[in-house]
C-alpha positions in Angstrom: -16.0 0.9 -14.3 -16.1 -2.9 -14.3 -13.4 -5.2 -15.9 -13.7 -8.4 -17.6 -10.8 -10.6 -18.0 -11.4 -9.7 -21.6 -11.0 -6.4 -21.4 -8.2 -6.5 -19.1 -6.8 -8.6 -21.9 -7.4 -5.5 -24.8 -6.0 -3.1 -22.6 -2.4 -4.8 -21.9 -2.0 -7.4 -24.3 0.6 -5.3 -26.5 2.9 -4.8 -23.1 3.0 -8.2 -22.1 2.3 -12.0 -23.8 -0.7 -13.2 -21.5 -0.7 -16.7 -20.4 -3.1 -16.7 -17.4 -5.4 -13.8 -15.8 -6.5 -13.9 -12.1 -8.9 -11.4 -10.4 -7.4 -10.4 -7.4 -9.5 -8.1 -5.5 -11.9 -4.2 -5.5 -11.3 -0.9 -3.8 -12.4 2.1 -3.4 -10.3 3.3 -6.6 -9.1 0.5 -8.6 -9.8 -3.2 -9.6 -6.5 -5.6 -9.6 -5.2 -8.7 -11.2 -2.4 -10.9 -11.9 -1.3 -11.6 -14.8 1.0 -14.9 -15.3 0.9 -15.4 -11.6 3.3 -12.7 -11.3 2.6 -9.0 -12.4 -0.4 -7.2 -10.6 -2.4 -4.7 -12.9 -4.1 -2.1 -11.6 -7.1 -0.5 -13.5 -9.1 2.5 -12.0 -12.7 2.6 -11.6 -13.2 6.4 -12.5 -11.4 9.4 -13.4 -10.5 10.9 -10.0 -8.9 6.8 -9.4 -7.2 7.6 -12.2 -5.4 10.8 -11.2 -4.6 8.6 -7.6 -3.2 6.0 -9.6 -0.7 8.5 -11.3 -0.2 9.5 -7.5 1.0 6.0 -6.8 3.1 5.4 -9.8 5.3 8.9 -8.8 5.3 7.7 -5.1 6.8 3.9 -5.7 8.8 5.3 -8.4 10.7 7.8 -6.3 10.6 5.1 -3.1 13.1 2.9 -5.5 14.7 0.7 -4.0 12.5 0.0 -1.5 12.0 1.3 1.8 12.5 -1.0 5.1 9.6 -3.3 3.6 9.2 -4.6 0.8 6.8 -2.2 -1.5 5.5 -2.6 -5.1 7.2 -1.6 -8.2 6.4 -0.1 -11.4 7.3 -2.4 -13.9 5.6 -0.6 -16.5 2.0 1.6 -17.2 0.0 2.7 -19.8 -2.7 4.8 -21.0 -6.5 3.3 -22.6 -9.8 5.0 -23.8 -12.8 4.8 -22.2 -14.7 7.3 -24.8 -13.5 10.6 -25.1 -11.1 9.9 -21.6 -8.3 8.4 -21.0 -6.9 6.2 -18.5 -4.3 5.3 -17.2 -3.3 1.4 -15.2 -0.1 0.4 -14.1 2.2 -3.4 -13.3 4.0 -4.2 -10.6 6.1 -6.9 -9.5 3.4 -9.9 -7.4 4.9 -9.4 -4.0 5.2 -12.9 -1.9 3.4 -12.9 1.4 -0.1 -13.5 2.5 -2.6 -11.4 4.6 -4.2 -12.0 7.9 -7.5 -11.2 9.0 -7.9 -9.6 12.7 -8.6 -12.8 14.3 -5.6 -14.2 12.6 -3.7 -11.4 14.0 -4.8 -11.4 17.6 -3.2 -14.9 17.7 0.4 -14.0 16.8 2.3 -15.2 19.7 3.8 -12.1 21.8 6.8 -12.4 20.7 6.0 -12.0 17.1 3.8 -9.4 18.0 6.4 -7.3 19.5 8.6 -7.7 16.0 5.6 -7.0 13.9 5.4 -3.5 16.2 9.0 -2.4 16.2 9.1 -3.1 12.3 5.9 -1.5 11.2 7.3 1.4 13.4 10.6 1.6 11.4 8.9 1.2 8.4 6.6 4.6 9.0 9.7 6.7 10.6 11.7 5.8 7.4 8.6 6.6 5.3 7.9 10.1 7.5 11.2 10.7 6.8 11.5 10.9 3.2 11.5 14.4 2.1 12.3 14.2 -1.8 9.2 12.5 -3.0 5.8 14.8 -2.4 6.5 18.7 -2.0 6.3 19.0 1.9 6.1 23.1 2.8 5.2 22.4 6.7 8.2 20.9 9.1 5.5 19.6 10.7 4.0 17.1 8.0 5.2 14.4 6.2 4.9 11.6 3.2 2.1 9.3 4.3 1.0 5.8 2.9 -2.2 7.1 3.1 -4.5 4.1 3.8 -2.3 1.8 6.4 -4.4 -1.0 7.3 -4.5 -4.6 7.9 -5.4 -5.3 4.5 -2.7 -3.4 3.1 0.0 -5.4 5.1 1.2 -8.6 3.6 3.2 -11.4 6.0 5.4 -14.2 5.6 5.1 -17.8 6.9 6.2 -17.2 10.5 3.2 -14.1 10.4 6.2 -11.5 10.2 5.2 -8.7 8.7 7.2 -8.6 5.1 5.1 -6.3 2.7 3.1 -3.1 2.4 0.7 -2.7 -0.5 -1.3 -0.2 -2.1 0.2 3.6 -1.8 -2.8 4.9 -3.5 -3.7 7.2 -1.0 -0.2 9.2 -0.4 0.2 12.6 0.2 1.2 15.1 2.7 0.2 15.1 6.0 0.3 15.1 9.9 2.3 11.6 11.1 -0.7 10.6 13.4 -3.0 10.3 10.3 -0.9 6.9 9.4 -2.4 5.9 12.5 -5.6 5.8 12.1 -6.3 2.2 11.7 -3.4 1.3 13.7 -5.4 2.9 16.9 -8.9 2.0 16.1 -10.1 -0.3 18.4 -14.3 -0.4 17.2 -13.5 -1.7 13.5 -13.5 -5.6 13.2 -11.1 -5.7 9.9 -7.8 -3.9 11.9 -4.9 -4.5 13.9 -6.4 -3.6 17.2 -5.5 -0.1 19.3 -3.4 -2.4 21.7 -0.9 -3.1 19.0 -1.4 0.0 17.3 -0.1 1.6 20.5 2.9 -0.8 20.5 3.3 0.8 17.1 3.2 4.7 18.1 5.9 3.8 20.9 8.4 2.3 19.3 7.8 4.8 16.7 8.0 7.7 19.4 11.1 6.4 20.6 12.7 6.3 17.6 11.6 10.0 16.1 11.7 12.0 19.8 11.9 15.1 17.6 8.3 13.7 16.1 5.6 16.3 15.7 2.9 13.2 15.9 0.5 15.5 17.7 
């Protein structure tokens, strides 16, 4: 499915008074926009970006208050027709912060850099560690983001990182599988596997009882 501002009006109009709607960006499972320059909507493009959405809400829902970064809330969800199926969407809170694209990145000084590794790495360990949100039956796997990439990681002014986005994708899992951006060195759109493998050793040194392999 495609939205028009239109339709994104139909569909949450009677949560909220509308003033302004901005188109915000398309993945794999949903279509976003801001509402009033503050709330983000998220619509799903199908049925199975439905179910991941319903994923997502549970996930930032049982994540309240926020863990080491700051993550989107729920502010509120609902369901719509499509047909004979429903859907559901959900609004969170327009996190401040702005993203950077690879090139962007590589220029950080060293210094920031080096802050950017050690908090991206505190951020998964605290993450990893949460045991209350998913049902997790192995000692060996953990809560995941899901889809931790560059364009999921928001930063402020001084290019620190400040914000994660987008826990679509979370489930259970191995650790290393949060890494799978962070190390890949061939894609053009990602943090690089030099600062990836900042990432994993701060992260190793702070979890040395980590089952990452």
């Amino acid at each position: 499915m495609k939205y028009s501002q239109e339709i994104v009006k139909d569909i949450i109009e009677k949560s909220i008074q509308i003033n302004t709607i901005e188109f915000l960006g398309s993945g794999n499972h949903s279509e976003a926009f801001c509402i009033n320059d503050e709330i983000v909507i998220k619509l799903p493009k199908h049925k199975k970006a439905s179910a991941c959405l319903k994923n997502e809400m549970h996930v930032l829902r049982k994540l309240e208050p926020p863990v080491y970064l700051e993550i989107p809330n729920v502010l509120f969800d609902g369901v719509f027709s499509v047909g004979n199926e429903e859907f559901v969407y959900f609004a969170s809170k327009r996190l401040k912060g702005k993203k950077l694209s690879k090139t962007e990145f590589l220029k950080v000084d060293e210094q920031t850099t080096a802050l950017n590794a050690e908090i991206i790495a505190r951020f998964l360990l605290q993450l990893h560690n949460e045991r209350q949100v998913l049902p997790i039956k192995r000692k060996d796997f953990c809560l995941l983001h899901g889809d931790f990439s560059l364009n999921h990681v928001l930063f402020n002014e001084e290019n620190i990182v400040c914000g994660v986005l987008d826990f679509g994708d979370s489930r259970i899992g191995k650790p290393k599988s949060d890494f799978l951006y962070l190390l890949d060195d061939e894609d053009e759109d990602e943090f690089g596997a030099d600062f990836g493998r900042l990432v994993l050793s701060k992260y190793q040194k702070g979890d040395k009882s980590s089952s990452f392999l």
